[in-house]
C-alpha positions as CSV (number, residue, x, y, z in Angstrom):
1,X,41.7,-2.1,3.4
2,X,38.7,0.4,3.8
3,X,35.4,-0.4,5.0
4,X,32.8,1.1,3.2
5,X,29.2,1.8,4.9
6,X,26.5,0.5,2.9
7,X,24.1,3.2,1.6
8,X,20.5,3.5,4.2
9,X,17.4,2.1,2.0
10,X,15.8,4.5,0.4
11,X,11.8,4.3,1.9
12,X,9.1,5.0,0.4
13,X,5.7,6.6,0.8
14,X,2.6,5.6,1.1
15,X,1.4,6.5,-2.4
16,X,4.0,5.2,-4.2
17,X,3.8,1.9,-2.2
18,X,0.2,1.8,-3.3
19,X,0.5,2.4,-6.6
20,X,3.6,-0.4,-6.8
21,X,1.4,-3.1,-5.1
22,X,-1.7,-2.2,-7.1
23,X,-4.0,-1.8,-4.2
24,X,-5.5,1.3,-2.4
25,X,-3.8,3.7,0.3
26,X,-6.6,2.5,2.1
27,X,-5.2,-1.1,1.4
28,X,-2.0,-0.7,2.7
29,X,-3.0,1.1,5.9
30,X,-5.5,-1.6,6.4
31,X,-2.5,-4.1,6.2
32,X,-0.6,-2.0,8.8
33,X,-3.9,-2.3,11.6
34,X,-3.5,-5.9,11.1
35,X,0.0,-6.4,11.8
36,X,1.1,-7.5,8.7
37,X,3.1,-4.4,7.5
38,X,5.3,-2.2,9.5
39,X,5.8,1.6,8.9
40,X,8.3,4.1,9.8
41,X,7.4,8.0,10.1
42,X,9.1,10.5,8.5
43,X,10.0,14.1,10.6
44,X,6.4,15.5,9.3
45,X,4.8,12.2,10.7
46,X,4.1,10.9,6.9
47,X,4.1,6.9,6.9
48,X,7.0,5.0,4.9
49,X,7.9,1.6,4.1
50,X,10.6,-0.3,2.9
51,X,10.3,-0.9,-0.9
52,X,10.1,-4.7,0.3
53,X,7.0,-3.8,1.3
54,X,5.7,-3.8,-2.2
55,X,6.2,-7.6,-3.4
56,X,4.9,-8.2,0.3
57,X,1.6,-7.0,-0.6
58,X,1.3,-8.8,-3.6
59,X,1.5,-11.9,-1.9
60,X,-1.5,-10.6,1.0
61,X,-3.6,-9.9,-1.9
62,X,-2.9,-13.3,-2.9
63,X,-3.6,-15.1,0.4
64,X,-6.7,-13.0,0.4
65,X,-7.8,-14.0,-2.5
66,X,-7.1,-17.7,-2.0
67,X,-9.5,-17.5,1.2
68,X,-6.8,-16.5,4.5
69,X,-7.4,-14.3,6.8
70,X,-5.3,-12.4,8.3
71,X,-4.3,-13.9,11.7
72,X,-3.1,-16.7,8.9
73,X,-1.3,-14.4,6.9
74,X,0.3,-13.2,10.4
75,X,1.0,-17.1,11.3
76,X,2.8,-17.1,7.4
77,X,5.2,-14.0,7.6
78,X,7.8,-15.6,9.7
79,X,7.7,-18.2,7.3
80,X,8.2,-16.1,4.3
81,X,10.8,-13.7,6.3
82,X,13.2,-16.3,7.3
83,X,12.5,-19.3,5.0
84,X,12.7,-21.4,8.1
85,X,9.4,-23.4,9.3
86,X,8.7,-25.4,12.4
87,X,6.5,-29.0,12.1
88,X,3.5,-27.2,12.8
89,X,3.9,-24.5,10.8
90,X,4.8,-26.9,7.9
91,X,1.8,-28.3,8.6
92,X,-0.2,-25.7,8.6
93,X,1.1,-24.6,5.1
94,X,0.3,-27.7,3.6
95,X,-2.9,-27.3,5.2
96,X,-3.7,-24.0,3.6
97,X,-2.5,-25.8,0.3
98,X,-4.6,-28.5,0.5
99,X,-7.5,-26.3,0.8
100,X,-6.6,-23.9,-2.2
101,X,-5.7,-26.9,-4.0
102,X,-9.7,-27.6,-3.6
103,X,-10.7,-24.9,-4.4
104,X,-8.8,-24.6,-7.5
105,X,-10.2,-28.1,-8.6
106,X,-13.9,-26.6,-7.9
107,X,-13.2,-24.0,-10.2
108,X,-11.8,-25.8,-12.8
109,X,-14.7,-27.8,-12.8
110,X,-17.2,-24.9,-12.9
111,X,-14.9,-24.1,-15.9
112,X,-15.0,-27.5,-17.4
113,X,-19.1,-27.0,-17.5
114,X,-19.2,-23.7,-18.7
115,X,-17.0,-24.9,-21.9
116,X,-19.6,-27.3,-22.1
117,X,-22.6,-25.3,-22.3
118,X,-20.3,-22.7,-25.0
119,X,-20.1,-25.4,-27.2
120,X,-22.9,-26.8,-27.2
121,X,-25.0,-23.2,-27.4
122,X,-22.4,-22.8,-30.5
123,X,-24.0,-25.0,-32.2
124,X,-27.9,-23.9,-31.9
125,X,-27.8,-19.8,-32.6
């Protein structure tokens, strides 16, 4: 039987990871500072990631978006490495969902009206 080695990852730079995630360089080196994305450097000291990292930072733009910050983000990532969760960090996700859940009612309401007002400024050009 022969054992075969499995090929390194290919990384990637800090452009391409940029352009993958849809954000900025900026972006992505702002996620580093944080904590939330690691780097390696290549011989000429240029960062790159893991092409992991791209789906990654769709789902920070995502917590952003939805009103976390990033300590919370930083309290998620074990979560979404391992798929494991503690009580408290269970309940801290349902927590966060609870809140976004809110939010998302707020703004379907704010919809709601604004269909309202359409139709009825339809009707009177």
């Amino acid at each position: 039987m022969t054992v075969t080695e499995a090929a390194p990852e290919r990384l990637i730079r800090i452009g391409e990871v940029a352009r993958g995630a849809g954000v900025s360089v900026r972006a992505v080196r702002y996620y580093e500072q944080q904590g939330l994305l690691t780097a390696e450097r290549s011989p000429s000291g240029q960062r790159l990631y893991r092409q992991d990292a791209i789906p990654l930072i769709r789902f920070f733009q995502q917590m952003y978006a939805a009103g976390l910050t990033s300590k919370r983000i930083t309290e998620l990532l074990p979560c979404w490495d391992s798929g494991h969760t503690d009580a408290e960090q269970r309940a801290m996700l349902r927590a966060e969902r609870d809140r976004i859940q809110a939010k998302a009612d707020d703004l379907q309401a704010a919809l709601d009206r604004l269909d309202e007002v359409i139709a009825i400024t339809d009707t009177h050009p």
